[in-house]
C-alpha positions as CSV (number, residue, x, y, z in Angstrom):
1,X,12.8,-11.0,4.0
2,X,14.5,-8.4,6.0
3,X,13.9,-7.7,9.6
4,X,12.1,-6.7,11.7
5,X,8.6,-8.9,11.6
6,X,6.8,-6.1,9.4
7,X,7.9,-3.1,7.9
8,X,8.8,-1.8,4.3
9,X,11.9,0.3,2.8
10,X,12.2,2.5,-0.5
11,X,14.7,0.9,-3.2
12,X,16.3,2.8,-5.9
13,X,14.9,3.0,-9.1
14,X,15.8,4.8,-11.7
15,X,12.4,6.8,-13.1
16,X,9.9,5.5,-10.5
17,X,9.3,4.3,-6.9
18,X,10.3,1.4,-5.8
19,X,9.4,-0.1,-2.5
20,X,9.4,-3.7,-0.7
21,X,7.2,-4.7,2.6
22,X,7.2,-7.7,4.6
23,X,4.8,-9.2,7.3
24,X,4.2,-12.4,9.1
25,X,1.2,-12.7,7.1
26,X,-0.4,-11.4,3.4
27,X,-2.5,-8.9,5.3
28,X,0.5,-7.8,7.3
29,X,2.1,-7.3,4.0
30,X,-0.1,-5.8,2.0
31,X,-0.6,-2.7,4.8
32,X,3.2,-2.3,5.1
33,X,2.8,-1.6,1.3
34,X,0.1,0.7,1.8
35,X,2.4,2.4,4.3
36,X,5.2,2.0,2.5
37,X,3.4,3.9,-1.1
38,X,2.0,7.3,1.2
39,X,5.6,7.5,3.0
40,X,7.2,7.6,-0.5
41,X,5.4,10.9,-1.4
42,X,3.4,12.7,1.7
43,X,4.3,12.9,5.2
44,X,0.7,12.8,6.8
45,X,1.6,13.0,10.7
46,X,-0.7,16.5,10.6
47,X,-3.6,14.8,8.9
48,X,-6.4,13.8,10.6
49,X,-8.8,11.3,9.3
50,X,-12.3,12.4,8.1
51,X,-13.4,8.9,6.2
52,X,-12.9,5.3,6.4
53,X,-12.8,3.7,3.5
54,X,-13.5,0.4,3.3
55,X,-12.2,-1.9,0.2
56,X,-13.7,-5.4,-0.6
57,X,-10.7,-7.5,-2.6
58,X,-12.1,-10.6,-4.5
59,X,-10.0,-13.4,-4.2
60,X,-7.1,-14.1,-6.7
61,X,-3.2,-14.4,-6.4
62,X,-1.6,-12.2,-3.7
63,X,-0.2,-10.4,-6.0
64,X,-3.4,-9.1,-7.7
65,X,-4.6,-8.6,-4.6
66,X,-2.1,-6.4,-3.5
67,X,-2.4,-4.0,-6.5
68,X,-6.1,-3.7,-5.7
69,X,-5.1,-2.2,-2.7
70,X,-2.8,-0.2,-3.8
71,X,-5.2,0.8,-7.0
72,X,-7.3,2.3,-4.6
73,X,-4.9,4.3,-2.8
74,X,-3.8,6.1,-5.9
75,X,-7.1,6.1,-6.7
76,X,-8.8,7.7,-3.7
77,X,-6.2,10.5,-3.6
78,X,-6.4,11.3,-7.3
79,X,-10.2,11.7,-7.4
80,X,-11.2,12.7,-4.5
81,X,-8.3,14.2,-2.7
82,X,-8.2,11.9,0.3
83,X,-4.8,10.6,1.9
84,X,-5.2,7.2,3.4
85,X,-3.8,7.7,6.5
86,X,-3.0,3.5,7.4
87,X,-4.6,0.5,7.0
88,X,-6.2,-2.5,8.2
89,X,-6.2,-5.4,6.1
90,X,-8.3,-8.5,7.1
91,X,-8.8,-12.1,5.1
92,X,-12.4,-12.1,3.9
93,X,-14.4,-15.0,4.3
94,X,-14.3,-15.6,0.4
95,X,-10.3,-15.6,0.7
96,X,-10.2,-12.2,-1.2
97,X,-9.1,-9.1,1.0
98,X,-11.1,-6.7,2.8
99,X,-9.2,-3.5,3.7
100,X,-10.3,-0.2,5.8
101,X,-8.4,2.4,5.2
102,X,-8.4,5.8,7.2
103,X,-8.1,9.0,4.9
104,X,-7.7,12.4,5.1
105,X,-7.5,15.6,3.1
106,X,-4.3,15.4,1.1
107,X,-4.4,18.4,1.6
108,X,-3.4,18.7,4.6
109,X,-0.6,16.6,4.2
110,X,3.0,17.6,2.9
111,X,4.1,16.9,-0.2
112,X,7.7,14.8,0.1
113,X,8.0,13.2,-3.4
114,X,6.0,12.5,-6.6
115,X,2.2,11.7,-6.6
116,X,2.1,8.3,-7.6
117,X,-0.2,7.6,-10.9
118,X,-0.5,4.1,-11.0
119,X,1.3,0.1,-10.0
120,X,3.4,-0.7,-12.5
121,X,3.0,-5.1,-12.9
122,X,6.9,-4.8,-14.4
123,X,9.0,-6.7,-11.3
124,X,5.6,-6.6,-8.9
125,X,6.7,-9.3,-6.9
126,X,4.9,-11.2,-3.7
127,X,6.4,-14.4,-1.8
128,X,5.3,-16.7,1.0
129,X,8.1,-18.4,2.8
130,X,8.3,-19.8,6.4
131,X,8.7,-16.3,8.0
132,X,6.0,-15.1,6.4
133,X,5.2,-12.7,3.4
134,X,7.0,-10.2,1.3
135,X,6.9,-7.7,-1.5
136,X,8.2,-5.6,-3.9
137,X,6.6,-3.0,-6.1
138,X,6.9,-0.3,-8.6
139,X,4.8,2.5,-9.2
140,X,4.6,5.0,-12.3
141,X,4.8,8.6,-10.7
């Protein structure tokens, strides 16, 4: 896992977007990858947010978890034209996720790459270790 404690980086890929986040914990994780997904294609620092979302995960692998976060994302901006603008990711009492998510009109945003379309499960990748958690995930633009 690279340093520092959190944070997420693009990775070449040769069609899609490719992207790895890290975090001392899952939740940590998973909202570097929500970061790390609206970096790749808007740059939202003139967005304000309008709604919070909130997103109730069952519990299942990390993994699957992390894709139903992500689903959403793509999701949200595709039908109803919100950018989430961040996220807070918390372990739900069940063990699933629940996740509030700030959005925006997309709108307002500037485009900076393609709109993502959906998370590819080819290579999705999340690991536990001692320092914490990390990912890496592809997704179909």
């Amino acid at each position: 896992m690279p340093d520092p404690e959190s944070g997420h980086r693009g990775v070449p890929h040769t069609a899609d977007l490719r992207f790895e986040a890290w975090g001392p914990t899952r939740e940590a994780c998973v909202a570097e990858a929500v970061a790390g997904l609206v970096e790749s294609f808007a740059d939202a620092s003139g967005v304000r947010a309008s709604r919070d979302l909130r997103v109730d995960v069952p519990p299942g692998p990390d993994a699957d978890l992390l894709v139903a976060v992500l689903d959403e994302v793509i999701y949200r901006l595709d039908a109803d034209g919100l950018l989430v603008l961040g996220a807070e990711i918390a372990e739900a009492p069940d063990g699933g996720l629940t996740a509030r998510l700030p959005a925006g009109d997309a709108a307002e945003a500037a485009g900076t790459g393609a709109v993502p379309k959906a998370v590819s499960l080819h290579d999705l990748r999340f690991d536990r270790d001692a320092r914490g958690c990390s990912c890496a995930v592809t997704i179909d633009v």
